[in-house]
LOLUM-274178 format. One record per atom (N, C-alpha, C): x, y, z; residue in three letters; atom name. Coordinates in Angstrom, 3 decimals. Layout:
N
px / py / pz / aa / at
X / Y / Z / ALA / CA;
...
END
This chain:
182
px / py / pz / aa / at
96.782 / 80.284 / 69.220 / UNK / N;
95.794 / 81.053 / 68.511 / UNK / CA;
94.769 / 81.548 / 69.518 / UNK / C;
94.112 / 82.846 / 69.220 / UNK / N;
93.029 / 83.331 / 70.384 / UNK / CA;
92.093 / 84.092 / 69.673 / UNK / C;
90.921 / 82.960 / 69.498 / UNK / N;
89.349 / 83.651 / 69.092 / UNK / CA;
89.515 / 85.148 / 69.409 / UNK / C;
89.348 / 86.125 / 68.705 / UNK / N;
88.836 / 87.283 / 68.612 / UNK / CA;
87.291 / 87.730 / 68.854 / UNK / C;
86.696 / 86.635 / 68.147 / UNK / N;
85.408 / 86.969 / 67.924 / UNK / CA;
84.630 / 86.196 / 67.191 / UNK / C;
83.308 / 85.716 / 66.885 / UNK / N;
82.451 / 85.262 / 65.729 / UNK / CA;
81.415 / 86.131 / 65.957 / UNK / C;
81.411 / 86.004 / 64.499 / UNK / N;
80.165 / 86.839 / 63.731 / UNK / CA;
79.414 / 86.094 / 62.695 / UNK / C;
78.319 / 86.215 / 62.654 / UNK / N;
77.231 / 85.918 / 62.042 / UNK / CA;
78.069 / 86.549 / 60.291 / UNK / C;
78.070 / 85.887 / 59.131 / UNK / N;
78.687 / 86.295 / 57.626 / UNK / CA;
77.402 / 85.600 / 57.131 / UNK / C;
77.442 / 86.561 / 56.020 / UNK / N;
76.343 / 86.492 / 55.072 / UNK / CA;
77.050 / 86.444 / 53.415 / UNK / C;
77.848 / 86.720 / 53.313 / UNK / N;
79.015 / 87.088 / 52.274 / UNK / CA;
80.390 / 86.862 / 52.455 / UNK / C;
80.881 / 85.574 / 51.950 / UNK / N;
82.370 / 85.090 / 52.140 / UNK / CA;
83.225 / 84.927 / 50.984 / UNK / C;
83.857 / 85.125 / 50.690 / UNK / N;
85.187 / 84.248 / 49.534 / UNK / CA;
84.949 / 83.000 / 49.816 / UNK / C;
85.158 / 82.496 / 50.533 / UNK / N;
85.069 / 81.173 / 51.000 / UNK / CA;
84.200 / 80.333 / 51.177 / UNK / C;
82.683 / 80.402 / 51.655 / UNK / N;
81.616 / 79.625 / 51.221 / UNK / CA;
80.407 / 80.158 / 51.186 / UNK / C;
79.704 / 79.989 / 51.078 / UNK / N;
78.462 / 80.700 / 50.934 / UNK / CA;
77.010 / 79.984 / 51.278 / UNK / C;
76.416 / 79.680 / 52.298 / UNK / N;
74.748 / 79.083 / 52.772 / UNK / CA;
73.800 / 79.387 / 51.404 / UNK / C;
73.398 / 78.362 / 51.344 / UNK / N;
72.167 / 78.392 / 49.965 / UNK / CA;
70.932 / 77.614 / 51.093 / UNK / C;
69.347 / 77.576 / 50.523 / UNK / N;
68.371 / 77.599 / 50.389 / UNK / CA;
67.839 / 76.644 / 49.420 / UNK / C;
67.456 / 75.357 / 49.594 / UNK / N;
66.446 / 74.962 / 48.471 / UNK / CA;
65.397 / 74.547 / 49.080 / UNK / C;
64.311 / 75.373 / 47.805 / UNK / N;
62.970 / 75.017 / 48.433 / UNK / CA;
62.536 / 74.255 / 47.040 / UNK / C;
62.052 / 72.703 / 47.852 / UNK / N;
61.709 / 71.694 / 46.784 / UNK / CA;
60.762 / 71.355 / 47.214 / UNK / C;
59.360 / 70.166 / 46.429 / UNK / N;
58.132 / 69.845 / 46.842 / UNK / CA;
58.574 / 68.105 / 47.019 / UNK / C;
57.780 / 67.770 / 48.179 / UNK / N;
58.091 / 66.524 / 48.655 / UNK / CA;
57.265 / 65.244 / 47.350 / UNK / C;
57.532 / 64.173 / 47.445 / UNK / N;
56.407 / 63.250 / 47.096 / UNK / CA;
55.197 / 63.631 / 47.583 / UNK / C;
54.740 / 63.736 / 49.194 / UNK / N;
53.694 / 64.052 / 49.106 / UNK / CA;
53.163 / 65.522 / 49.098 / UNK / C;
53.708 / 66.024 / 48.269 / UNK / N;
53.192 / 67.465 / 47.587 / UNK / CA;
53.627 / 68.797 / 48.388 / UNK / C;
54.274 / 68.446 / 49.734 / UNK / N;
54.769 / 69.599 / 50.935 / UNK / CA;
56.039 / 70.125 / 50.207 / UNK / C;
55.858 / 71.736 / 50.374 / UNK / N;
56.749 / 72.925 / 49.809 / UNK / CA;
57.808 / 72.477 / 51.366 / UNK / C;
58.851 / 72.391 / 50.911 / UNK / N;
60.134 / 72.277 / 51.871 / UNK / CA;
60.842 / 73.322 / 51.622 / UNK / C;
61.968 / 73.219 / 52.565 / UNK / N;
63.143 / 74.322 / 52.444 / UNK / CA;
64.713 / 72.804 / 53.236 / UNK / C;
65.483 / 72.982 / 52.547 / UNK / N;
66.648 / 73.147 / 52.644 / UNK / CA;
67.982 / 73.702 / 53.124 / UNK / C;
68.360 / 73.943 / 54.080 / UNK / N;
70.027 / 74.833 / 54.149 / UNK / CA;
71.175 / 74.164 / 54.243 / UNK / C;
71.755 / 74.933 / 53.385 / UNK / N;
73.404 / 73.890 / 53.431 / UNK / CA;
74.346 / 74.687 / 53.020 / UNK / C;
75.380 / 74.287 / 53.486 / UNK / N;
76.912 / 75.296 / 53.156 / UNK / CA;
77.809 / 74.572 / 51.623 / UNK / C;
78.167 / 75.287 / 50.819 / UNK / N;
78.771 / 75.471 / 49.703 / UNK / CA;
80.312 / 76.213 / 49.609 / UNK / C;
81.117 / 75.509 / 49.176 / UNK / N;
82.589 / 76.332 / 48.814 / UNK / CA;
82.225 / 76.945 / 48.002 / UNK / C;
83.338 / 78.579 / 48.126 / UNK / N;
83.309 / 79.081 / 46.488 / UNK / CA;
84.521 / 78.274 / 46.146 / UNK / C;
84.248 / 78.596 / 44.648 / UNK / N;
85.180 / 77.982 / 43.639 / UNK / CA;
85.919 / 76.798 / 43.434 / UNK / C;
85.548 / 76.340 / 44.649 / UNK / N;
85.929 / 74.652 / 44.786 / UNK / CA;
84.614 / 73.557 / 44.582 / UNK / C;
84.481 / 72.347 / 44.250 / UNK / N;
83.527 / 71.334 / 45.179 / UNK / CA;
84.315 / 70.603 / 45.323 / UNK / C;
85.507 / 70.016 / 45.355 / UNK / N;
86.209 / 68.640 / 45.837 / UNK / CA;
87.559 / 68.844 / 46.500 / UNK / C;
87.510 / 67.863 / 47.618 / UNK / N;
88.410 / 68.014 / 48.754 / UNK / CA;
89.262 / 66.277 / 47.969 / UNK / C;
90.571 / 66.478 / 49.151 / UNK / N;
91.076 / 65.025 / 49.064 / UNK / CA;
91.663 / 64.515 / 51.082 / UNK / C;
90.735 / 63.224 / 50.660 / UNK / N;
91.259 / 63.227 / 52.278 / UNK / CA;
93.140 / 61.951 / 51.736 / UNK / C;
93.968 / 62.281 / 52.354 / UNK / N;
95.044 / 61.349 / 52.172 / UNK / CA;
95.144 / 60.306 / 53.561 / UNK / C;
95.284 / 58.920 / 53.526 / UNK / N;
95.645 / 58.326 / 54.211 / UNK / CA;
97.457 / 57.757 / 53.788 / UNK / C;
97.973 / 58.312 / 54.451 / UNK / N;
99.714 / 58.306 / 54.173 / UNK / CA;
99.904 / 56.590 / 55.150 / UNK / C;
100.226 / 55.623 / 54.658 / UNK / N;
100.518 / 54.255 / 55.288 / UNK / CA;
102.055 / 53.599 / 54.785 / UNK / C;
102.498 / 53.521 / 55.899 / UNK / N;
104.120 / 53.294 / 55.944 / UNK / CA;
104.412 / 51.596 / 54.879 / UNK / C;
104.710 / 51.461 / 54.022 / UNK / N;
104.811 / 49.828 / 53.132 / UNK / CA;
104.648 / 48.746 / 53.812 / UNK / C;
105.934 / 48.568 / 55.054 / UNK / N;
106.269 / 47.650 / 55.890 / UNK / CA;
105.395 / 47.098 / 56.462 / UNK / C;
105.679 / 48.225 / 57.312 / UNK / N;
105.013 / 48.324 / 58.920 / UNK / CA;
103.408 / 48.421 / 59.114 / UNK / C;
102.912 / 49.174 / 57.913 / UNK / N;
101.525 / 49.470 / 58.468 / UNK / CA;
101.090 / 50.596 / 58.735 / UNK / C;
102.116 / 51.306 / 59.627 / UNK / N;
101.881 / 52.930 / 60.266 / UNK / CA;
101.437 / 53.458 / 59.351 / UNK / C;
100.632 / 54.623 / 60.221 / UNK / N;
99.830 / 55.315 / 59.488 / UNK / CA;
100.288 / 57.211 / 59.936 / UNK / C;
99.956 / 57.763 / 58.767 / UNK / N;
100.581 / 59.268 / 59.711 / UNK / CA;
99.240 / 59.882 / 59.489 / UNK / C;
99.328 / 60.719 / 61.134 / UNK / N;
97.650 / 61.175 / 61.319 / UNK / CA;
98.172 / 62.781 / 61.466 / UNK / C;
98.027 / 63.988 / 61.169 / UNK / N;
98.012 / 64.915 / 61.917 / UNK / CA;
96.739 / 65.591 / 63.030 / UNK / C;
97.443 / 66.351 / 63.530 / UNK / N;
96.892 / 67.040 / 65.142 / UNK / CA;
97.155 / 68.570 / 64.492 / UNK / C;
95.804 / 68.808 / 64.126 / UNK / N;
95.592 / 69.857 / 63.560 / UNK / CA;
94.642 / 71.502 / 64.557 / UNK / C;
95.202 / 72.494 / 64.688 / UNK / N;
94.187 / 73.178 / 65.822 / UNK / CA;
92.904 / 73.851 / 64.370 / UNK / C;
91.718 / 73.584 / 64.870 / UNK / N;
90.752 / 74.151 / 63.960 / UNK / CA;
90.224 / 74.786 / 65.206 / UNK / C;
90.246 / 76.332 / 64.557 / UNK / N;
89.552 / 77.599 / 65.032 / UNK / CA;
88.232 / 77.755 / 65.400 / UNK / C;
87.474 / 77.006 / 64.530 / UNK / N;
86.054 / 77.033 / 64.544 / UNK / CA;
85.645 / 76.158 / 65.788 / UNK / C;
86.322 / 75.326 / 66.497 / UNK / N;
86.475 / 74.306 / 67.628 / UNK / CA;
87.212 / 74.886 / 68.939 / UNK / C;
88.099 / 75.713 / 68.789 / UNK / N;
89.115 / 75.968 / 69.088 / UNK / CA;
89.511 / 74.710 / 70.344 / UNK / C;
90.366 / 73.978 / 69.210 / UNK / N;
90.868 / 72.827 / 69.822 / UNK / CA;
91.429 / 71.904 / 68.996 / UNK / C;
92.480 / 71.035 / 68.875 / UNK / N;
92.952 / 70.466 / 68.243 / UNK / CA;
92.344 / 69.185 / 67.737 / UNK / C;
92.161 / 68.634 / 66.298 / UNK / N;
91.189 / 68.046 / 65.524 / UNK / CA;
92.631 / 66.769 / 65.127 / UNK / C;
92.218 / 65.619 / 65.567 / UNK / N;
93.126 / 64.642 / 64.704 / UNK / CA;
92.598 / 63.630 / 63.730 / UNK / C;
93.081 / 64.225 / 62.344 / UNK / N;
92.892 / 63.785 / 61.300 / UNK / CA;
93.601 / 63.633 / 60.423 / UNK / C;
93.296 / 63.401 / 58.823 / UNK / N;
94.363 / 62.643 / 58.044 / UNK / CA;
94.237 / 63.923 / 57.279 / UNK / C;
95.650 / 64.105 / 56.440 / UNK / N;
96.014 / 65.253 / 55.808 / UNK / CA;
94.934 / 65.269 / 54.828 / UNK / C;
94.748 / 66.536 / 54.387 / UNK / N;
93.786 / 66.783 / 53.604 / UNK / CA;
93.746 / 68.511 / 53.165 / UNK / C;
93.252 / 68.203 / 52.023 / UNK / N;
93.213 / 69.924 / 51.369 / UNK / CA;
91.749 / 69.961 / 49.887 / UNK / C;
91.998 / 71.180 / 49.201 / UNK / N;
91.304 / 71.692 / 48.511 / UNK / CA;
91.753 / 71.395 / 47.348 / UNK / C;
91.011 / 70.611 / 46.215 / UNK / N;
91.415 / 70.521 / 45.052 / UNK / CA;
91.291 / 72.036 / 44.201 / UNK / C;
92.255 / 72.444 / 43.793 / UNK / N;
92.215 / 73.693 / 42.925 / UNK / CA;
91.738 / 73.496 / 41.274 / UNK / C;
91.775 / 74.500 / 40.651 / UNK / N;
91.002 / 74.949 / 39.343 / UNK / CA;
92.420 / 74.011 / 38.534 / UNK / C;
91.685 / 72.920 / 37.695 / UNK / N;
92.661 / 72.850 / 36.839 / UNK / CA;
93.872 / 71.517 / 37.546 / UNK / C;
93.360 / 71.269 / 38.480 / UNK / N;
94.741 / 70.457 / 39.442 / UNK / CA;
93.377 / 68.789 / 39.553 / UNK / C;
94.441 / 67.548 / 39.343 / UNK / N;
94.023 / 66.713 / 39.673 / UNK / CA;
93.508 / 65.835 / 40.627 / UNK / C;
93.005 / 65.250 / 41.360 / UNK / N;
93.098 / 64.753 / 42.808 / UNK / CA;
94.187 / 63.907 / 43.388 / UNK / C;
95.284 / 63.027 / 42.200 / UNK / N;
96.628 / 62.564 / 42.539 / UNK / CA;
97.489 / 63.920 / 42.897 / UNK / C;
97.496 / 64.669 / 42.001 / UNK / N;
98.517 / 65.651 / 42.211 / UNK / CA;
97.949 / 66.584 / 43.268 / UNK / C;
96.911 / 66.855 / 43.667 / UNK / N;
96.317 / 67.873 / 44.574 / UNK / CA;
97.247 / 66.963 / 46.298 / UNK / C;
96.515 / 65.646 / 45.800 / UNK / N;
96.898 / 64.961 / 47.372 / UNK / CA;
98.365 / 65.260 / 48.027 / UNK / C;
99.082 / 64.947 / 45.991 / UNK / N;
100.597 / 64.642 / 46.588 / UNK / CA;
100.960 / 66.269 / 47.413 / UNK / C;
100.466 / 67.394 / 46.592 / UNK / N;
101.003 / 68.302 / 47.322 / UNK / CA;
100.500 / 68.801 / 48.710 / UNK / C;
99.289 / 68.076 / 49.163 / UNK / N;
98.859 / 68.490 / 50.363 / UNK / CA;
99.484 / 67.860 / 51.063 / UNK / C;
99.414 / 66.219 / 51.190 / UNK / N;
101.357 / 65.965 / 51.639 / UNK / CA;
102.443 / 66.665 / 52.163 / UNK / C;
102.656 / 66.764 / 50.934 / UNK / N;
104.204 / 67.568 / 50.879 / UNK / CA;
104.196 / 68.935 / 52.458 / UNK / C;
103.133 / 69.523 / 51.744 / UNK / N;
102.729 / 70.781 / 52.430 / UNK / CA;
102.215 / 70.373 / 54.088 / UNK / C;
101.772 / 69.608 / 54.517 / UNK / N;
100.965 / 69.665 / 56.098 / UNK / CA;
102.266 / 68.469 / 56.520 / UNK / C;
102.557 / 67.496 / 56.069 / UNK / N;
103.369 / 66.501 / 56.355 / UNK / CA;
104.911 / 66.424 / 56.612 / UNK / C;
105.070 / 67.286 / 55.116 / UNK / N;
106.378 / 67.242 / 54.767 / UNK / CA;
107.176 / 66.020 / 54.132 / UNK / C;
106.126 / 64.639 / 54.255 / UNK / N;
106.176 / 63.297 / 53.797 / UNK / CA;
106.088 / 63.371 / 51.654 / UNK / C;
106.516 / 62.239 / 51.423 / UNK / N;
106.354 / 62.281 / 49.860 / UNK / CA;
106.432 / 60.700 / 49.924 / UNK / C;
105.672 / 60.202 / 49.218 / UNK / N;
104.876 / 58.490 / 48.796 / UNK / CA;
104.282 / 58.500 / 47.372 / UNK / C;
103.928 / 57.277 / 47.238 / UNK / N;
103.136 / 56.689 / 45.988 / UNK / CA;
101.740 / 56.427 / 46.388 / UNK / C;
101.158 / 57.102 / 44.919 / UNK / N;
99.206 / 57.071 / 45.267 / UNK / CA;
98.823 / 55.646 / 44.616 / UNK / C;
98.306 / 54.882 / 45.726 / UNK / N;
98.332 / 53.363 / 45.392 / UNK / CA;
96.674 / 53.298 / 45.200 / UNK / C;
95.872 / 54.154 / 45.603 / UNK / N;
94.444 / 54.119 / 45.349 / UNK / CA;
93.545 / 55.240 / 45.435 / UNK / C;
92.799 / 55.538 / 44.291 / UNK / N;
91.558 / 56.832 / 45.180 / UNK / CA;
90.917 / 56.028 / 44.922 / UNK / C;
89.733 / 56.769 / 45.786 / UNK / N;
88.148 / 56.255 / 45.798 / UNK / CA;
87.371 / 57.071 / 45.068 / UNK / C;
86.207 / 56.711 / 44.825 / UNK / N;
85.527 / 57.455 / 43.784 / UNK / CA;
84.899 / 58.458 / 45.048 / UNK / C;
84.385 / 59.589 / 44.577 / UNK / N;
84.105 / 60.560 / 45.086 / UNK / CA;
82.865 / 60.368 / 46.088 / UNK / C;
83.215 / 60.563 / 47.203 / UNK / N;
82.683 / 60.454 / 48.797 / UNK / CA;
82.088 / 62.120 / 49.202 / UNK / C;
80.484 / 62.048 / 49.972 / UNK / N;
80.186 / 62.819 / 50.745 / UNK / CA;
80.880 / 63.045 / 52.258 / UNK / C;
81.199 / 64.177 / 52.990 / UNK / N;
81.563 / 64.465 / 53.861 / UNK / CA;
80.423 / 64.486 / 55.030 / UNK / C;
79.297 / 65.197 / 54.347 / UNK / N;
78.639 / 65.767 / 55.488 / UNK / CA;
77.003 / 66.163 / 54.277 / UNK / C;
76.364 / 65.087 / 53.868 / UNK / N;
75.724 / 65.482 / 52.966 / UNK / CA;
74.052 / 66.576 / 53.167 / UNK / C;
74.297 / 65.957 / 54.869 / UNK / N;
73.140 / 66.920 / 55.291 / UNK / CA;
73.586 / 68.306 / 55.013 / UNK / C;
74.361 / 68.696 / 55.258 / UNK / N;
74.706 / 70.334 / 55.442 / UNK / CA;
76.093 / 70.935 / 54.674 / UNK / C;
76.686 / 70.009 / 53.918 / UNK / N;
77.901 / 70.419 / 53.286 / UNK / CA;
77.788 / 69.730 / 51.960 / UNK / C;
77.455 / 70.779 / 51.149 / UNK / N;
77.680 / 70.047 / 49.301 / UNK / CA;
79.533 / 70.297 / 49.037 / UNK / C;
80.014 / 68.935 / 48.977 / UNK / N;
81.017 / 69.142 / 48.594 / UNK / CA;
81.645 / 67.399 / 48.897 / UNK / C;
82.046 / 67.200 / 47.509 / UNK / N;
83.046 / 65.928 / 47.679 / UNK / CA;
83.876 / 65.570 / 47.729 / UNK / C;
84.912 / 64.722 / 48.346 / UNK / N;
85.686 / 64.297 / 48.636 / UNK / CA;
86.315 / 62.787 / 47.955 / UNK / C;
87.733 / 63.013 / 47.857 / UNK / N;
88.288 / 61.492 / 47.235 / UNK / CA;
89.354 / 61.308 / 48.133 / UNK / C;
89.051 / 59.852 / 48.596 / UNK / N;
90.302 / 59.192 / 49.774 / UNK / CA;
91.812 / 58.425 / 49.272 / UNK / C;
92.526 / 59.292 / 48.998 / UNK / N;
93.912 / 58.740 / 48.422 / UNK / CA;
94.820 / 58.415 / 49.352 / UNK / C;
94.926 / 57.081 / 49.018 / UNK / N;
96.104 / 56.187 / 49.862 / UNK / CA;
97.367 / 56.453 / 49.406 / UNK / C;
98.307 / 56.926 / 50.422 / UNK / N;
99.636 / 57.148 / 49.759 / UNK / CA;
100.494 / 56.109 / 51.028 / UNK / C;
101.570 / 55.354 / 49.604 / UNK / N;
102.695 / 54.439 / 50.593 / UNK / CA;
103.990 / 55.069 / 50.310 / UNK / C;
104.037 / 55.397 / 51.627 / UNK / N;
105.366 / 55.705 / 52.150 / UNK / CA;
106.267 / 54.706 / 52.256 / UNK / C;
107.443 / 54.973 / 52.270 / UNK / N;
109.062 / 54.348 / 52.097 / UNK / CA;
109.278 / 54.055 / 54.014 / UNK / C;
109.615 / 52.989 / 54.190 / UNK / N;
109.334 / 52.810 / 56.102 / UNK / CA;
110.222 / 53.448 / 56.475 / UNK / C;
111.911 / 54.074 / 55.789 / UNK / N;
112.708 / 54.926 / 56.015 / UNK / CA;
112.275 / 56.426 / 55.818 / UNK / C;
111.063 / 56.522 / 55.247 / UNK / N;
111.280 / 58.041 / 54.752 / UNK / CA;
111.416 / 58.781 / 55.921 / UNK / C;
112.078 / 59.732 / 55.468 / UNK / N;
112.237 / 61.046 / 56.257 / UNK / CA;
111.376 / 62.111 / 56.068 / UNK / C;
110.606 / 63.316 / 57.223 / UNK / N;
110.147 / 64.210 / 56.276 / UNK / CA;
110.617 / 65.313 / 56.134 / UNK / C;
110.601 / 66.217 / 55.171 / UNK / N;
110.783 / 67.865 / 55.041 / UNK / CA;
110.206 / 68.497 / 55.690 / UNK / C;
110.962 / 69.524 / 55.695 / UNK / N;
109.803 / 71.081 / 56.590 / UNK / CA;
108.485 / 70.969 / 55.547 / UNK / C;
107.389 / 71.062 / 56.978 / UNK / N;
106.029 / 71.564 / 56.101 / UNK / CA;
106.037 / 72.909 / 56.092 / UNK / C;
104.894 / 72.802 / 54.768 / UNK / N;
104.990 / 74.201 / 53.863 / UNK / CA;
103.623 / 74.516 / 54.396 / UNK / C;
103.472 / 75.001 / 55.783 / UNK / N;
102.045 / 75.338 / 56.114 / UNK / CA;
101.762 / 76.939 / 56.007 / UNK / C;
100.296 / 77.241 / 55.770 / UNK / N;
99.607 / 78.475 / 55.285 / UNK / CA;
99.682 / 78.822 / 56.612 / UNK / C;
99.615 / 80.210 / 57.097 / UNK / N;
99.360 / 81.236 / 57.860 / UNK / CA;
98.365 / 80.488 / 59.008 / UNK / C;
97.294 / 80.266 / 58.442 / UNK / N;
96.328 / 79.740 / 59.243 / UNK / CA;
96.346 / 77.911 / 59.657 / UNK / C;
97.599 / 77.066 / 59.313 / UNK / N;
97.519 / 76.620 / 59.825 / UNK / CA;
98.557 / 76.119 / 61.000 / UNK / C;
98.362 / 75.494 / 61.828 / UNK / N;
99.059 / 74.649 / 62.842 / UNK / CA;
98.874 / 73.438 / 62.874 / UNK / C;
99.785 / 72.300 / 62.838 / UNK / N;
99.712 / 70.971 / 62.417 / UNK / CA;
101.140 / 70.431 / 62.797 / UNK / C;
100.665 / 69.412 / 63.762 / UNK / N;
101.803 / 68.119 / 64.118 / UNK / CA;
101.291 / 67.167 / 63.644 / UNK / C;
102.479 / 66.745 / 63.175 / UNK / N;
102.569 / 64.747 / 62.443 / UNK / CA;
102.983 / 64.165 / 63.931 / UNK / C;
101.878 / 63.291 / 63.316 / UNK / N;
102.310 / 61.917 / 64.511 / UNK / CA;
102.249 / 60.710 / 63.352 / UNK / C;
103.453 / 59.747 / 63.466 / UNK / N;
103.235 / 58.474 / 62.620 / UNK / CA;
102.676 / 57.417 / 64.254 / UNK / C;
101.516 / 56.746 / 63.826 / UNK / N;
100.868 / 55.978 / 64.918 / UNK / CA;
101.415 / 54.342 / 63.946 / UNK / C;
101.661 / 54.030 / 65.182 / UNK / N;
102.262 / 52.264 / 64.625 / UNK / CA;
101.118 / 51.351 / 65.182 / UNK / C;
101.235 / 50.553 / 63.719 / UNK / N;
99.928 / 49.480 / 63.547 / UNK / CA;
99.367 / 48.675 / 64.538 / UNK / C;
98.026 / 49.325 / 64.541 / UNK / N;
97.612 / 48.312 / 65.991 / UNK / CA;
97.626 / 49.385 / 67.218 / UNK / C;
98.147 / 50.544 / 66.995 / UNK / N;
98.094 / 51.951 / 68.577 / UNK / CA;
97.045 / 52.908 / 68.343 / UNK / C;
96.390 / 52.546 / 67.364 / UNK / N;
94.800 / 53.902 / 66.901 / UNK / CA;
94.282 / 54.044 / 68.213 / UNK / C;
93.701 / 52.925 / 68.707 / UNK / N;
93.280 / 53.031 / 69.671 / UNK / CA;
93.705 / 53.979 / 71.067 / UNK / C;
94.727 / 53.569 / 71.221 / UNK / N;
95.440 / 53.914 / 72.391 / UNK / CA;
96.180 / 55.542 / 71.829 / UNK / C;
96.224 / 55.629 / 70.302 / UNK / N;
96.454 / 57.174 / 69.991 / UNK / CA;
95.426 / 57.996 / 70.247 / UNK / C;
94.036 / 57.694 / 69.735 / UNK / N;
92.830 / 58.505 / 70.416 / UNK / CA;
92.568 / 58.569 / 71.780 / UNK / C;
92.960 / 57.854 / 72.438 / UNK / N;
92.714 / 57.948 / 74.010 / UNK / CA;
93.303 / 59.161 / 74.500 / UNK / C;
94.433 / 59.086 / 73.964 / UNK / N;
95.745 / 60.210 / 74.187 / UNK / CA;
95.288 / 61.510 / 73.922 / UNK / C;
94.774 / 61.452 / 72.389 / UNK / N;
94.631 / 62.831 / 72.327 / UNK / CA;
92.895 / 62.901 / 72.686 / UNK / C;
92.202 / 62.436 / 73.079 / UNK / N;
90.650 / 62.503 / 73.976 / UNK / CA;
91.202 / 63.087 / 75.250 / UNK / C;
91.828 / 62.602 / 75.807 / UNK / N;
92.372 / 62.983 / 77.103 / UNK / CA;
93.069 / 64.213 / 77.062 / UNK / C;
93.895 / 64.680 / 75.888 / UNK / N;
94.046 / 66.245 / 75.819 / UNK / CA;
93.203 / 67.034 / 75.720 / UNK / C;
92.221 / 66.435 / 74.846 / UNK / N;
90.533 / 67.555 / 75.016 / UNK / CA;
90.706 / 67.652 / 73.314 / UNK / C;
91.696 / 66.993 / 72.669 / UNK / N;
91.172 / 66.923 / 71.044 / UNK / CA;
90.159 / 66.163 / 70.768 / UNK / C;
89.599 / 66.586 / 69.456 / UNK / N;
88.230 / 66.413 / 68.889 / UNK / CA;
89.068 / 64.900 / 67.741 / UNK / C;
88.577 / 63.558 / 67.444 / UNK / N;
88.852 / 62.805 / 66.864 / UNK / CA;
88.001 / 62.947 / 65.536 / UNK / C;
88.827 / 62.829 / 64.269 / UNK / N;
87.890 / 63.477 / 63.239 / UNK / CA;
87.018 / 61.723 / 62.716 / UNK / C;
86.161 / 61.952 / 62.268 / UNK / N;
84.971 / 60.837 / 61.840 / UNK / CA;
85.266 / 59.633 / 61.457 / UNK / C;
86.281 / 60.445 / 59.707 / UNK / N;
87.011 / 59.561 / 59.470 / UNK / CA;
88.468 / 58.506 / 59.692 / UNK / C;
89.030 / 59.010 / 60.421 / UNK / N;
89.652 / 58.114 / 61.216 / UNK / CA;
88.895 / 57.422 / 62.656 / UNK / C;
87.929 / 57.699 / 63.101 / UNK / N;
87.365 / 57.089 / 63.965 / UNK / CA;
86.304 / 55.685 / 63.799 / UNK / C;
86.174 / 55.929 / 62.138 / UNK / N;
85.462 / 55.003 / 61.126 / UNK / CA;
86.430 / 53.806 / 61.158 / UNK / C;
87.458 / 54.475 / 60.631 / UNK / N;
88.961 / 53.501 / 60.500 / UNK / CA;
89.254 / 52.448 / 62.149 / UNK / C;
89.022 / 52.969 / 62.694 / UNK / N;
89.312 / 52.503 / 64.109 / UNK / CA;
88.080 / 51.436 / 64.410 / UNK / C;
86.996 / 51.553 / 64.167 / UNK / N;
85.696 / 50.586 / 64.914 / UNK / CA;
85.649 / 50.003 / 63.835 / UNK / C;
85.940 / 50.168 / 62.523 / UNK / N;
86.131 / 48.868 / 61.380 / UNK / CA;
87.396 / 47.759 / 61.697 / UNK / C;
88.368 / 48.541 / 62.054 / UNK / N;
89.504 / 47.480 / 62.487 / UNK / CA;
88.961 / 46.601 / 63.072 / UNK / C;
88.126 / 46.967 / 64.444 / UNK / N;
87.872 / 46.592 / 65.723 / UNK / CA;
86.060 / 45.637 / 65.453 / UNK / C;
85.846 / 45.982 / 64.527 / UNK / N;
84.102 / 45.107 / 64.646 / UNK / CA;
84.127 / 44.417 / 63.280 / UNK / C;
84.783 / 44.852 / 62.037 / UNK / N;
84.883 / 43.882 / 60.927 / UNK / CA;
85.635 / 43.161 / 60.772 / UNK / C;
END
């Protein structure tokens, strides 16, 4: 992929910067900025974990806005009308090519509450330790390798891709220093 260009947008399909100006406790007129989806507010992050074994499948995703490859756990846009089990399973299907059982969501999680209104639910899906996957069904805009990381190599998987010059996304990096300090 090769940046063309950024530009300053004021008007998107896709999200839109809002403004709130609210009065503090102690009586100070504030202002606010934060970014908003259209037509969405809820994302699903999937953590795909192998029954057996443990493994976990992470993708190595290139995000444009970075331009650089981002490793994180599959994830997409809940649509109009679509559930967060069924949203997950098909974001799955689609970036992975993997298919499992949703053994847990979480109740609805901030991403980024300073600057991004929009929530998120973390669905655990268990995979079959044989499964195989299908061709992913990826959009135009994206690019995405599966890596299945075996239990106990997080560590030594982020090193790997740090050392390529990928960006490690939050939430799996959360996952990693909880293993390691709780």
């Amino acid at each position: 992929m090769n940046i063309l260009k950024t530009i300053d947008v004021t008007k998107s399909p896709w999200i839109r910067s809002k403004r709130v100006v609210y009065e503090s406790d102690k009586g100070q007129v504030l202002n606010w900025d934060y970014v908003e989806r259209v037509n969405a507010r809820s994302s699903v992050l999937i953590m795909p974990r192998f029954k057996e074994s443990g493994d976990l499948i992470f993708i190595r995703q290139y995000r444009v806005i970075f331009d650089c490859y981002v490793i994180g756990f599959p994830a997409g846009v809940v649509s109009d009308g679509e559930d967060v089990e069924s949203c997950a399973m098909r974001e799955l299907v689609e970036e992975t090519g993997y298919t499992g059982r949703v053994v847990q969501i979480s109740p609805e999680l901030t991403l980024n509450s300073a600057l991004i209104r929009e929530t998120a639910c973390c669905v655990v899906v268990e995979l079959e330790e044989d499964a195989v996957p299908q061709k992913q069904d990826l959009e135009p805009s994206e690019k995405i390798e599966v890596h299945r990381v075996k239990n106990g190599q997080l560590g030594t998987f982020f090193q790997q891709a740090d050392a390529r010059g990928d960006i490690i996304g939050a939430g799996p990096w959360y996952m990693l220093m909880a293993t390691q300090y709780l």
